[in-house]
TORRO-501280 format. One line per 2 residues: number of its first residue (from 1); their letters; for each residue x, z, y of N, C-alpha, C. Coordinates in nm, 4 decimals, decimal comma, always signed. Atoms other than C-alpha are relative to their C-alpha. Layout:
NUM = A = X/Z/Y/X/Z/Y/X/Z/Y; ...
//
This chain:
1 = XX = +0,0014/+0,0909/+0,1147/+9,3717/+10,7089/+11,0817/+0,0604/-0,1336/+0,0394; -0,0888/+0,0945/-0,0114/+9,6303/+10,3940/+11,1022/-0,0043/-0,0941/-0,1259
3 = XX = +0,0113/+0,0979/+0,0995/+9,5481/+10,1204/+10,8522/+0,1032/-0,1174/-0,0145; -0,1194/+0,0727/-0,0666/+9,8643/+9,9144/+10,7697/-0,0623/-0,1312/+0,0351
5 = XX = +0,0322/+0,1433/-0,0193/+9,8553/+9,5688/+10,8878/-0,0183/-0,0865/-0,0624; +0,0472/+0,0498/+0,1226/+9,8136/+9,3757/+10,5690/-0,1465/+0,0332/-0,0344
7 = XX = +0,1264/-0,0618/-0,0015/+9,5169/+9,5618/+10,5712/-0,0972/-0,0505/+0,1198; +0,0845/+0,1081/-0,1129/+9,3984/+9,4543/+10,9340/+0,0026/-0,1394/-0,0175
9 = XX = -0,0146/+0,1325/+0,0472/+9,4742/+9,1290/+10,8533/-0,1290/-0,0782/-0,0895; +0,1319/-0,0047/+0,1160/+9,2614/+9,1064/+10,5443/-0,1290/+0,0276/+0,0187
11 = XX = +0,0898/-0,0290/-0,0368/+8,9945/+9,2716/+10,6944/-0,0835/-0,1275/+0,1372; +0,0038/+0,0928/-0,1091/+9,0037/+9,0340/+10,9995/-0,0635/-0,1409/-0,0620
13 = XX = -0,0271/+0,1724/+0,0733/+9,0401/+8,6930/+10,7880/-0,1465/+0,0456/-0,1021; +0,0464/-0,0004/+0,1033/+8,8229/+8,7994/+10,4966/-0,1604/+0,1029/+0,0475
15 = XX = +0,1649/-0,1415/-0,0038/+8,5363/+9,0882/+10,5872/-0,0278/+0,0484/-0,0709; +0,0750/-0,1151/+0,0521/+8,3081/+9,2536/+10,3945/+0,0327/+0,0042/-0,1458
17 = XX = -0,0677/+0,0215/+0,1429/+8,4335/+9,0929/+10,0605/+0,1104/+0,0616/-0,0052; -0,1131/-0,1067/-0,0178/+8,7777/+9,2779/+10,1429/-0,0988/+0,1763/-0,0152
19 = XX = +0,0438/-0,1816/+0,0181/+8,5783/+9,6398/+10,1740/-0,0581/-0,0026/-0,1015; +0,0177/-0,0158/+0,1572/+8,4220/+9,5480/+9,8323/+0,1112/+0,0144/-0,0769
21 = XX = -0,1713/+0,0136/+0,0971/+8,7587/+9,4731/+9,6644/+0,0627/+0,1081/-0,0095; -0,1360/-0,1365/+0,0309/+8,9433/+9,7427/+9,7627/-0,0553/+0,1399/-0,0322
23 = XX = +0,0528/-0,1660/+0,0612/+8,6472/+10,0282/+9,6995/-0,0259/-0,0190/-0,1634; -0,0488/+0,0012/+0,1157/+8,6503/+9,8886/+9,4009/+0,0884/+0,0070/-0,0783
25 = XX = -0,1114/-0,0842/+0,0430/+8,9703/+9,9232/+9,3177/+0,0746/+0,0897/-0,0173; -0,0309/-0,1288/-0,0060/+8,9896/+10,2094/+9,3843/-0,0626/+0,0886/-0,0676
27 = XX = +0,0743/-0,1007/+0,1369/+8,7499/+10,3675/+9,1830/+0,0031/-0,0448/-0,0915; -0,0380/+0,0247/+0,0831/+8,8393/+10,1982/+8,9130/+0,1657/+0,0664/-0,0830
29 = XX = -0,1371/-0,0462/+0,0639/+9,1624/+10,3631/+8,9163/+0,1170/-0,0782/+0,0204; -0,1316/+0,0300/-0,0947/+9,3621/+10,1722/+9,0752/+0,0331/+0,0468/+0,0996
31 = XX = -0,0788/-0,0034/-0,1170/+9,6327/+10,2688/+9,3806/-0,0315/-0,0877/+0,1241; +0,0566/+0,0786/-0,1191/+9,4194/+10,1137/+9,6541/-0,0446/+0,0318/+0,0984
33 = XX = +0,0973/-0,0814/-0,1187/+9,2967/+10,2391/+9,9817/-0,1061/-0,0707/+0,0304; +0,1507/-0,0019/+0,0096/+8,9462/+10,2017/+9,9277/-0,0111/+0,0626/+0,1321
35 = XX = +0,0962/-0,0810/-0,1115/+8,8065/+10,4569/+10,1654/+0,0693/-0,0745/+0,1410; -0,0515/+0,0514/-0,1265/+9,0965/+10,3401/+10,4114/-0,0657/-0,1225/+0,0727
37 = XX = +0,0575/+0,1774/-0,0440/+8,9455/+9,9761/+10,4255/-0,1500/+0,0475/+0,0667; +0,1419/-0,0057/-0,0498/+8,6005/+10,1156/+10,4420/+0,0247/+0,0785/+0,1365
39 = XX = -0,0018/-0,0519/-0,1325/+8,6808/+10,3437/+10,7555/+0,0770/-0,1199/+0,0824; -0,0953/+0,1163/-0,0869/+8,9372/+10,0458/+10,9238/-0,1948/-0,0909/+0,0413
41 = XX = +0,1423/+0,0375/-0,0427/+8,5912/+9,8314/+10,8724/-0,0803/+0,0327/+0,0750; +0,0999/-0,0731/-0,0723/+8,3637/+10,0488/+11,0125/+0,0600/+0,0071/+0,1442
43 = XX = -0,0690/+0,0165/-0,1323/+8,5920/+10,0958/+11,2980/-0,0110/-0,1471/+0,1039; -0,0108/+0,1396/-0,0992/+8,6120/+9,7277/+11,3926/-0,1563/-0,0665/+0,0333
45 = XX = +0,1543/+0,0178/-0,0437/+8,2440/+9,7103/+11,3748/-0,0679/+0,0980/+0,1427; +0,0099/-0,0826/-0,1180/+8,2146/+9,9923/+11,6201/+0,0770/-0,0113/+0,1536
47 = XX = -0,0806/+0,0625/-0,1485/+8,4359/+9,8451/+11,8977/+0,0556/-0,1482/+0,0406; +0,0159/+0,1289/-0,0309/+8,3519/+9,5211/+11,8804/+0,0251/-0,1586/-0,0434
49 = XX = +0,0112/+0,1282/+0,0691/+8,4312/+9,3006/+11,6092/-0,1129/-0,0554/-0,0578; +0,0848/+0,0581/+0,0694/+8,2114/+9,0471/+11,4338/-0,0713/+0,0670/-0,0801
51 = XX = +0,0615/-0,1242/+0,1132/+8,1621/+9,2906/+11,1572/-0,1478/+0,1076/+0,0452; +0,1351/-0,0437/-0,0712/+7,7915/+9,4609/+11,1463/+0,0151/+0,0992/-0,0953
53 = XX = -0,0619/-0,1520/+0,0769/+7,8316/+9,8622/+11,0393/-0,0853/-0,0487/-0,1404; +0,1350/+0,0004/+0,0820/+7,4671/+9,7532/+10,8070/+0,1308/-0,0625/-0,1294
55 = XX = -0,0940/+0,1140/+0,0931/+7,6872/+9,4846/+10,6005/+0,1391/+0,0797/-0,0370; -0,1143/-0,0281/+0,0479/+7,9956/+9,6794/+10,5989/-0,0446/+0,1539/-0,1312
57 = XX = +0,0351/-0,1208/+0,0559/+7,8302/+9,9989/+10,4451/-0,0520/-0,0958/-0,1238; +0,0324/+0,0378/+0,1345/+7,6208/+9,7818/+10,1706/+0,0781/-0,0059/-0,0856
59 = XX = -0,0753/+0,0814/+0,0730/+7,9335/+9,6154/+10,0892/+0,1216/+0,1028/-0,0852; -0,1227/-0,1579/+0,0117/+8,1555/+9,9452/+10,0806/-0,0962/+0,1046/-0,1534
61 = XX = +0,0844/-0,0697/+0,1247/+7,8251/+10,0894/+9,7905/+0,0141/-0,0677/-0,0956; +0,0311/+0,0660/+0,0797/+7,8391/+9,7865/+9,6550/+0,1460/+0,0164/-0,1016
63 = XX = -0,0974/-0,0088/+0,0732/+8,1996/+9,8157/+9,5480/+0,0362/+0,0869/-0,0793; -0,0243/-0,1591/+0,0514/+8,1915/+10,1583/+9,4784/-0,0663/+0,0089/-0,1527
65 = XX = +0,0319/-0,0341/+0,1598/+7,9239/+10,1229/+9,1872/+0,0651/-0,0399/-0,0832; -0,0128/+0,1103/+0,1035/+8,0493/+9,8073/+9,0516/+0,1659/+0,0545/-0,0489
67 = XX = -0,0727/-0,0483/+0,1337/+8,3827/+9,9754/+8,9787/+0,0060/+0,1505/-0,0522; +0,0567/-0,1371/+0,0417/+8,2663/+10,2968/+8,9163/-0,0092/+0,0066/-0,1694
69 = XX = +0,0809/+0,0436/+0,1989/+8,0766/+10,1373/+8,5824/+0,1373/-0,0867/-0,0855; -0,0902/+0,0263/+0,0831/+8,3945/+9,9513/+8,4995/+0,1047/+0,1124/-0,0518
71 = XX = -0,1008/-0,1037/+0,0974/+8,6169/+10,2389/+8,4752/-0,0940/+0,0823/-0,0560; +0,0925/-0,1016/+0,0925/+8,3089/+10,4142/+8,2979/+0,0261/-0,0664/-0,1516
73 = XX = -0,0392/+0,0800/+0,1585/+8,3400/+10,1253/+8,0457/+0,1120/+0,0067/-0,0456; -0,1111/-0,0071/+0,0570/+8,6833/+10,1462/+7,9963/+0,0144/+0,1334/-0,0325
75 = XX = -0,0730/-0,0915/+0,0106/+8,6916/+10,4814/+7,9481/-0,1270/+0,0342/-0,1159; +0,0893/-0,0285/+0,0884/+8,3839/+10,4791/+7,7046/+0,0517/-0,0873/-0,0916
77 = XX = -0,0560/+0,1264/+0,0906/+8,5419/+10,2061/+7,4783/+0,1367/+0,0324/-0,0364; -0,1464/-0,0046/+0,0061/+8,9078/+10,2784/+7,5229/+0,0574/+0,0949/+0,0420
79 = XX = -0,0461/-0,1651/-0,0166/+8,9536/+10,6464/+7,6711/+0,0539/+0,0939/-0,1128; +0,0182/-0,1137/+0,0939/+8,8847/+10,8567/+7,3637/+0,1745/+0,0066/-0,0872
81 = XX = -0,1687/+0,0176/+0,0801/+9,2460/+10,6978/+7,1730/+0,0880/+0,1192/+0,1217; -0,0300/-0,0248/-0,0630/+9,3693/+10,8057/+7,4771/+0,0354/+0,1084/+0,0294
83 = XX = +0,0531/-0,1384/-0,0023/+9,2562/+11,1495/+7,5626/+0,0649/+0,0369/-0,1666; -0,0742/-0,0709/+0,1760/+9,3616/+11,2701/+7,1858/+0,1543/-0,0185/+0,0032
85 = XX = -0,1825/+0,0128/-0,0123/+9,7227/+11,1118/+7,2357/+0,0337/+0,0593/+0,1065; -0,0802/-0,0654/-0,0675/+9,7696/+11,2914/+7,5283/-0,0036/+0,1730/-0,0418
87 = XX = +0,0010/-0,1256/+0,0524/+9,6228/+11,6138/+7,4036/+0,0985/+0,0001/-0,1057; -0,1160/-0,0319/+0,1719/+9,8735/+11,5726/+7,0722/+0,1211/+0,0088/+0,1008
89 = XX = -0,0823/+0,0121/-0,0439/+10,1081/+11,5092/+7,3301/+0,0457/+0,1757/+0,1234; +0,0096/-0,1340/-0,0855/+10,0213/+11,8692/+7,5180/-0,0096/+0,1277/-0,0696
91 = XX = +0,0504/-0,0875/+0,0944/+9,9962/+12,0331/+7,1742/-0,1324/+0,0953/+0,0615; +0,1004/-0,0371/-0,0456/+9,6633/+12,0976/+7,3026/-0,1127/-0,0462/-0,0969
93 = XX = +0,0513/+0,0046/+0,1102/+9,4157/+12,1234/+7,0304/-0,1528/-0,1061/-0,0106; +0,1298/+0,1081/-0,0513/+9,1483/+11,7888/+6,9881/-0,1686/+0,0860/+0,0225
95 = XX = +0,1546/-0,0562/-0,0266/+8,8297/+12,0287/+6,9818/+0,0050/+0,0190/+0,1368; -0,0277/-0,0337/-0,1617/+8,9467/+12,0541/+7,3678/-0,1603/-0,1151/+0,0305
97 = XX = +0,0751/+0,0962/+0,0016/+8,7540/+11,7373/+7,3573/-0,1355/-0,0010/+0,0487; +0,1598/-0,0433/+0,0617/+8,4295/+11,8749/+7,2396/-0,0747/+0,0815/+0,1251
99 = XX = +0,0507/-0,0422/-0,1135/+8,3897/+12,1028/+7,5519/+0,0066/-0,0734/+0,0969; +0,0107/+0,0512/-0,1312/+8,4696/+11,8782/+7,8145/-0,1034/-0,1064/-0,0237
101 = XX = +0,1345/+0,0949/+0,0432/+8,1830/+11,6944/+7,6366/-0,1425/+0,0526/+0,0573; +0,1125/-0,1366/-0,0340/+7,9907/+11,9658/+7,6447/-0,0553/+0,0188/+0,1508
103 = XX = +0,0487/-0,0872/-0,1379/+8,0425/+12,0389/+8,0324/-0,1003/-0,1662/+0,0825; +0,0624/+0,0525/-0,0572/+7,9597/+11,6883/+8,0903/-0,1212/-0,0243/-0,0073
105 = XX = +0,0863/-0,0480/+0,0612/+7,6689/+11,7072/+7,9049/-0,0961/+0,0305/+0,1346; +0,0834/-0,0789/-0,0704/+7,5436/+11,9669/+8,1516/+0,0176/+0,0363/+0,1577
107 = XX = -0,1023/-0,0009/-0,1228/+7,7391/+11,9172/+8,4681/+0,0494/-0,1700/+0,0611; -0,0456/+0,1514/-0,0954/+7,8093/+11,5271/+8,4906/-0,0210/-0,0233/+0,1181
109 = XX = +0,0547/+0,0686/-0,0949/+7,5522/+11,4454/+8,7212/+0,0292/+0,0397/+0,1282; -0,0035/-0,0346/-0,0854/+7,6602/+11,6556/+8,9584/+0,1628/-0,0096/+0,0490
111 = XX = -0,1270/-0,0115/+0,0038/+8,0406/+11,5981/+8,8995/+0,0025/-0,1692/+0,0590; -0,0067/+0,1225/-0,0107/+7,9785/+11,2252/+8,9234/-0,0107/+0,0044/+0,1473
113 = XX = +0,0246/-0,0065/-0,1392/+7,8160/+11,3049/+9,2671/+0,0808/+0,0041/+0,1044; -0,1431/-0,0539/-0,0881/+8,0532/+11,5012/+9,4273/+0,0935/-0,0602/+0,0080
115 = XX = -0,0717/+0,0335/+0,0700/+8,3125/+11,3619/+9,2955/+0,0691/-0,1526/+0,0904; -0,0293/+0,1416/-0,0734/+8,3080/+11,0345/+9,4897/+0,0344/+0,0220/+0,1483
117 = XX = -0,0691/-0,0655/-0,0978/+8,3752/+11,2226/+9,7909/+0,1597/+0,0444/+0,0208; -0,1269/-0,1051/+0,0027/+8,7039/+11,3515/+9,6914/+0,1212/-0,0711/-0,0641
119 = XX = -0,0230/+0,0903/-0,0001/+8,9661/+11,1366/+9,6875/+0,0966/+0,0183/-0,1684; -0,0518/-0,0075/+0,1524/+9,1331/+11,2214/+9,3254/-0,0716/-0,0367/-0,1027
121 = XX = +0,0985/+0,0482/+0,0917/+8,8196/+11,2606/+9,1376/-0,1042/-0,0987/+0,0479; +0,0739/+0,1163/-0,0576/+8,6822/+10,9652/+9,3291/+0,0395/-0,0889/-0,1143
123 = XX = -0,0906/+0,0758/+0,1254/+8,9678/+10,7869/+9,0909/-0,0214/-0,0055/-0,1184; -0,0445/-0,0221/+0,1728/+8,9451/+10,9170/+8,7654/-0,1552/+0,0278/-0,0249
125 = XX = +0,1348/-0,0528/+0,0963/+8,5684/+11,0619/+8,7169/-0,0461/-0,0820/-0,0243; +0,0719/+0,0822/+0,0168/+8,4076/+10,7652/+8,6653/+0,0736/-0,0484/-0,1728
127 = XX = -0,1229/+0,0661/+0,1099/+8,7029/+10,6769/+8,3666/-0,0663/+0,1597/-0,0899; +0,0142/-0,0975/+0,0894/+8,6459/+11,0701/+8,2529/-0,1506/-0,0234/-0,0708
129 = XX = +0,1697/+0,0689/+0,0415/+8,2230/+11,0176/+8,2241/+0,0284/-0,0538/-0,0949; +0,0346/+0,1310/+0,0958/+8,3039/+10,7252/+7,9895/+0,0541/+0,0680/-0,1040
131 = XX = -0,0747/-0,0646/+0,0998/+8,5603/+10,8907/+7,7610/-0,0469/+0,1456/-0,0194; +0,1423/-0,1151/+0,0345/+8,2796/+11,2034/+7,7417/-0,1243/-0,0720/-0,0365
133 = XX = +0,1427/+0,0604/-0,0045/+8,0052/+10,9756/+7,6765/-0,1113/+0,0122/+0,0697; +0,0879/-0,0400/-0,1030/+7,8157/+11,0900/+7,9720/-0,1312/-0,0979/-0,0163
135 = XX = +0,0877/+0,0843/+0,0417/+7,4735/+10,8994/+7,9082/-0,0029/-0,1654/+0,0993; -0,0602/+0,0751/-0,0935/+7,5105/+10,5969/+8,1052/-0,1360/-0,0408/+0,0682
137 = XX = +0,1411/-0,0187/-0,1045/+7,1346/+10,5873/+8,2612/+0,0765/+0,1103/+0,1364; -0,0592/-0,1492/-0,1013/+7,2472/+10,9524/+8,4117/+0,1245/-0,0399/+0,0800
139 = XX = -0,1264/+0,0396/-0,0849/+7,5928/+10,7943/+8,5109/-0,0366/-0,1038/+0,1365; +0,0276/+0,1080/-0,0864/+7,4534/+10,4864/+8,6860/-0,0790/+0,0356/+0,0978
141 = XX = +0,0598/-0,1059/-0,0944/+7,1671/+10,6950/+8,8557/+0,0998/+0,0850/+0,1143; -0,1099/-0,0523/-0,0992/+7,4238/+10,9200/+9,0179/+0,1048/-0,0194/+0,0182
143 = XX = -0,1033/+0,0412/-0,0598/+7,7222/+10,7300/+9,0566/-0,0702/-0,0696/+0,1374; +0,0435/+0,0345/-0,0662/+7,4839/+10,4875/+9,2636/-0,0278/+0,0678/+0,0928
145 = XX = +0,0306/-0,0864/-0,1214/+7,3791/+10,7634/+9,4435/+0,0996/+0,0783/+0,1187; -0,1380/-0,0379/-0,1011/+7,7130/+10,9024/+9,5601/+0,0542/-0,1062/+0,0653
147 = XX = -0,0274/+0,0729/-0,0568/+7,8128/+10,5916/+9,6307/-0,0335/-0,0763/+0,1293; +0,0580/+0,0189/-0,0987/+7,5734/+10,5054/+9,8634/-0,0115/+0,0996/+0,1248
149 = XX = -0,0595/-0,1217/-0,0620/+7,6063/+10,8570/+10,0236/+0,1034/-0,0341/+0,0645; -0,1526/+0,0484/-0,0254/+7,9643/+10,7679/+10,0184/+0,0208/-0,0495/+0,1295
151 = XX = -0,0435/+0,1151/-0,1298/+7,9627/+10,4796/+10,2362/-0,0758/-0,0105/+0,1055; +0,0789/-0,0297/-0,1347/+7,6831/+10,6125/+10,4878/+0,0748/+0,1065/+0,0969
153 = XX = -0,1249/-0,1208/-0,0492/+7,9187/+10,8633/+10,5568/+0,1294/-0,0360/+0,0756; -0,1551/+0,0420/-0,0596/+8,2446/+10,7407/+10,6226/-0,0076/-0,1102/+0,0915
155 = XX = -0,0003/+0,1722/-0,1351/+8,0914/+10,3851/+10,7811/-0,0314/+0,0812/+0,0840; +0,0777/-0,0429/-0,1570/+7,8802/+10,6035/+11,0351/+0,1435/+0,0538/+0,0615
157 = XX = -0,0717/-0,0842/-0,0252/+8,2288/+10,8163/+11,0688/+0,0575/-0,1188/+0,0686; -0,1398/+0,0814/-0,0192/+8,4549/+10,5395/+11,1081/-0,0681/-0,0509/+0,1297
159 = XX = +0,0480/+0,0482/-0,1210/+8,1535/+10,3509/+11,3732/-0,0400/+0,0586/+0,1281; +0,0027/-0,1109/-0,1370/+8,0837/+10,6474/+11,5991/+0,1476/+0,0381/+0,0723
161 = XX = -0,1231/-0,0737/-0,0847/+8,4130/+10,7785/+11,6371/+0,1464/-0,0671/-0,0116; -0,1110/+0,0599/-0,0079/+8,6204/+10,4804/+11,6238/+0,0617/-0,0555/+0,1263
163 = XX = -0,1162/-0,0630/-0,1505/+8,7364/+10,5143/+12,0018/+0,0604/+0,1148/+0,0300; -0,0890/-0,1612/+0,0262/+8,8689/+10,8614/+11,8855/+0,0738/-0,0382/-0,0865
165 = XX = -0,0500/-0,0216/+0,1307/+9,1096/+10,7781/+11,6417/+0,0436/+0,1490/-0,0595; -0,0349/-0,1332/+0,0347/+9,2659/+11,1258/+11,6879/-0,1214/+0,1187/-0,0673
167 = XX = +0,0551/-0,0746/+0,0582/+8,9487/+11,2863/+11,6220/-0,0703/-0,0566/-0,1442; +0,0041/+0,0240/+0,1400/+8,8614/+11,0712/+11,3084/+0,1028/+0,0326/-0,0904
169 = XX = -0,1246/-0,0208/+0,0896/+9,2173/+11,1276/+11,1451/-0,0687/+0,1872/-0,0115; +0,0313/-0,1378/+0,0643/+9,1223/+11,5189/+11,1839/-0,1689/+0,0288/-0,0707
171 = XX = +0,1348/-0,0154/+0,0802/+8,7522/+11,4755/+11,0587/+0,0715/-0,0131/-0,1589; -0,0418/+0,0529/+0,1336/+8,8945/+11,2680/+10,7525/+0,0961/+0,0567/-0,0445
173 = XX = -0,1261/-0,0813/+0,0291/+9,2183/+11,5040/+10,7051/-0,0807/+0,1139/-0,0405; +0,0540/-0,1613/+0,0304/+9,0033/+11,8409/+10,6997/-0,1465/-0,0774/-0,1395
175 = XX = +0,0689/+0,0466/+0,0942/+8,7330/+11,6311/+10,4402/+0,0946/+0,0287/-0,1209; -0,0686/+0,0339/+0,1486/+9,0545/+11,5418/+10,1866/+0,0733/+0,1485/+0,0079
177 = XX = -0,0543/-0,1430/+0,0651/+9,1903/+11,9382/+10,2113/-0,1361/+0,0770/-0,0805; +0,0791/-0,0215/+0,0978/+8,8600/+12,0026/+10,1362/-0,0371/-0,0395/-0,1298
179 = XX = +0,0071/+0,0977/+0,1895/+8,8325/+11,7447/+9,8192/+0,1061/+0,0829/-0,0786; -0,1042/-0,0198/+0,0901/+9,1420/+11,8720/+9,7404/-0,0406/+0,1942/-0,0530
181 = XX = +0,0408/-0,1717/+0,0187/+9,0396/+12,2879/+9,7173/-0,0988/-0,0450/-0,1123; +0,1244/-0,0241/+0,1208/+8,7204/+12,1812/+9,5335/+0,0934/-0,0988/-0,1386
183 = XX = -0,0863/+0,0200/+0,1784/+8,9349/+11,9781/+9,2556/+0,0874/+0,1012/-0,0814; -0,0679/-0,0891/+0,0459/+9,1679/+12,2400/+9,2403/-0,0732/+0,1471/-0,1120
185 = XX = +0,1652/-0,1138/+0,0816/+8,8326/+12,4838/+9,1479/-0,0072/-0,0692/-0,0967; +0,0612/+0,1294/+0,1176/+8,7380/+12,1900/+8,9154/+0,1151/+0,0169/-0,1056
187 = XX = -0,0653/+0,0004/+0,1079/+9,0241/+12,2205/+8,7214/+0,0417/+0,1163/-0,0454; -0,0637/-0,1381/+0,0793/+9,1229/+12,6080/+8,7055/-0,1396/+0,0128/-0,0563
189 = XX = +0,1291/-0,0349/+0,1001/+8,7296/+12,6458/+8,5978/+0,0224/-0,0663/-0,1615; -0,0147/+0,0224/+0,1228/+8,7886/+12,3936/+8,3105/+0,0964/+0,0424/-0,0762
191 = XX = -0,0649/-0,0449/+0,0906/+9,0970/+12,5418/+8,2073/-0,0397/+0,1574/-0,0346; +0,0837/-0,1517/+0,0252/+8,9071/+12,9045/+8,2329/-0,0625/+0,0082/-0,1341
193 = XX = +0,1136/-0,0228/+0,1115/+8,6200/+12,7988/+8,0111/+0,0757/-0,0749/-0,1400; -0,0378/+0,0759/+0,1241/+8,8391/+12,5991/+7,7661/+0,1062/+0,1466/-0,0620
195 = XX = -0,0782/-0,1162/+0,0775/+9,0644/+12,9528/+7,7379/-0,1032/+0,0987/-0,0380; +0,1207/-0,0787/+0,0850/+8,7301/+13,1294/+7,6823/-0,0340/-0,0778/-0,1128
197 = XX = +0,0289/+0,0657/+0,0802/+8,6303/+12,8781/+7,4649/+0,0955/+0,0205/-0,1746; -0,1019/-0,0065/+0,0559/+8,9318/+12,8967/+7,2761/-0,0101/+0,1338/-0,1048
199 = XX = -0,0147/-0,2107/+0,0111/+8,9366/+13,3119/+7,2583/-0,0824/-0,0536/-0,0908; +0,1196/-0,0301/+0,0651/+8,5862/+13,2405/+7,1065/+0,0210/-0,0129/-0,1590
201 = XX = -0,0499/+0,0675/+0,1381/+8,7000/+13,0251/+6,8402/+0,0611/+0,0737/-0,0795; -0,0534/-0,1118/+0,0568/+8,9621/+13,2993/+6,7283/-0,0146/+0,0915/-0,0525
203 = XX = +0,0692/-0,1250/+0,0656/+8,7847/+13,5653/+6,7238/-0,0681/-0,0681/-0,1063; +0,0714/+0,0272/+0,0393/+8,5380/+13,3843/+6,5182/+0,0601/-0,0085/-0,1593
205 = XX = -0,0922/-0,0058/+0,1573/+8,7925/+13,3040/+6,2450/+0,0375/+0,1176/-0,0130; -0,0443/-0,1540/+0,0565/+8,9249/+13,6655/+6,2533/-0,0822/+0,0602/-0,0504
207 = XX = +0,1007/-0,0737/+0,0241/+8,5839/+13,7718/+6,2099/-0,0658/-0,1016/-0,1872; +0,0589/+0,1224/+0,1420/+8,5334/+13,4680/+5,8895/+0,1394/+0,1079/-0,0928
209 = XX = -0,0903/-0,0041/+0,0551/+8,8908/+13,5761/+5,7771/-0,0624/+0,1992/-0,0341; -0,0037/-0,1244/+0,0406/+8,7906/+13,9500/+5,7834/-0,1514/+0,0584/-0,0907
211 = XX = +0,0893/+0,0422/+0,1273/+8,4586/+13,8744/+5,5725/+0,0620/-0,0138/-0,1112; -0,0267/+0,0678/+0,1265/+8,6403/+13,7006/+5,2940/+0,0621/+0,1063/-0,0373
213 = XX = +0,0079/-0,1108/+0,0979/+8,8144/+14,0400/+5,2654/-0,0416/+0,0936/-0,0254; +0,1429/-0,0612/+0,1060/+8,5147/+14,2852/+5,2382/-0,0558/-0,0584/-0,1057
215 = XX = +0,0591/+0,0671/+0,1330/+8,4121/+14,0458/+5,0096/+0,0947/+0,0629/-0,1381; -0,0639/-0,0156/+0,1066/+8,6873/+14,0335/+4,8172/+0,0094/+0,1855/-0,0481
217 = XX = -0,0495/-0,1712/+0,0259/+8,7588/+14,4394/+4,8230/-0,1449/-0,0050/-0,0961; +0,0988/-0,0534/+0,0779/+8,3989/+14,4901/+4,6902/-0,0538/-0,1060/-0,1098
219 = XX = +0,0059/+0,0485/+0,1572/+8,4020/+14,2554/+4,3875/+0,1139/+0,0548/-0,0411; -0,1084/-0,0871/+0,0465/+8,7413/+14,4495/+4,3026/-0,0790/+0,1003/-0,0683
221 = XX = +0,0129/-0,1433/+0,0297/+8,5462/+14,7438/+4,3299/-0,1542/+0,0040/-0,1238; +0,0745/+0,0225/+0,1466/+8,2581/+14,6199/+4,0790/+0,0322/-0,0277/-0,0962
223 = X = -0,0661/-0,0038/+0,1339/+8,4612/+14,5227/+3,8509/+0,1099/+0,1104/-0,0742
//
């Protein structure tokens, strides 16, 4: 793991307020190396800078909720336009909507969880939650909780084994193939259940549409 120098820099000059900033920006959805800052941190606490792992980890949860809940808000306020214009834009039909409501419904809390682990839907789930209406007790509960997870994780990673760099780059490399397999699941499942979903719907009208003509045949046949 190689953190550019703009980055050491910042970290150096600034501290723990830098590993807030940038895990926040990053889960907010911005292009930021969040996790990077928080492992660089953790590192310089583990071989001998000023920096104390305790302070860098709070500061690394702390960022994580606080934009966690902003891209929840933006995406509960200002998603939904959103989401519909791109579905019109995918001729993809708005009741799509309605299930991924549905899954969060019954699946957030655990999507929120995970989720912060993995460096894609680290980005965006917190934005999806909002634009599903995910309850925002249930969101804040377990975003907080991954988050804090989060950054016990990667600080201890970054402070134990930051006189290995080679073996942190392959810890943290075999983590993000893993994030990346389980998103990949994450998304052929939702497009699975949204083409079952779909089927369902169809049939359902074939089965309305093929009512209306027994109906009709047998008032023919009374009259």
């Amino acid at each position: 793991m190689t953190a550019p120098a703009w980055l050491d820099q910042a970290i150096l000059s600034y501290g723990y307020w830098v590993v807030l900033v940038a895990v926040a920006l990053e889960t907010m959805g911005v292009p930021f190396p969040g996790e990077t800052t928080l492992l660089a941190a953790a590192v310089y606490a583990g071989t001998g800078s000023p920096l104390n792992i305790g302070w860098v980890i709070a500061f690394a949860a702390a960022g994580a909720i606080i934009g966690d809940n902003i891209g929840f808000t933006v995406g509960w306020y200002g998603g939904d336009p959103l989401a519909r214009r791109i579905l019109r834009l995918l001729h993809v039909r708005e009741s799509a909507l309605d299930y991924t409501r549905h899954y969060f419904a019954r699946h957030g809390d655990k999507t929120v969880f995970v989720g912060r682990f993995f460096s894609v839907l680290r980005v965006t789930v917190a934005f999806l939650a909002g634009v599903n209406h995910m309850p925002r007790r249930v969101f804040f509960a377990w975003n907080a909780a991954g988050g804090i997870v989060w950054a016990l994780v990667y600080g201890l990673l970054g402070y134990f084994l930051g006189r290995n760099l080679l073996l942190l780059a392959r810890v943290t490399r075999a983590l993000g193939i893993g994030g990346a397999v389980v998103f990949g699941a994450f998304i052929v499942g939702l497009i699975a259940l949204w083409l079952i979903h779909r089927r369902r719907e169809t049939r359902a009208a074939d089965e309305d549409v093929a009512e209306d003509v027994a109906e009709g045949e047998t008032e023919d046949v009374a009259e």
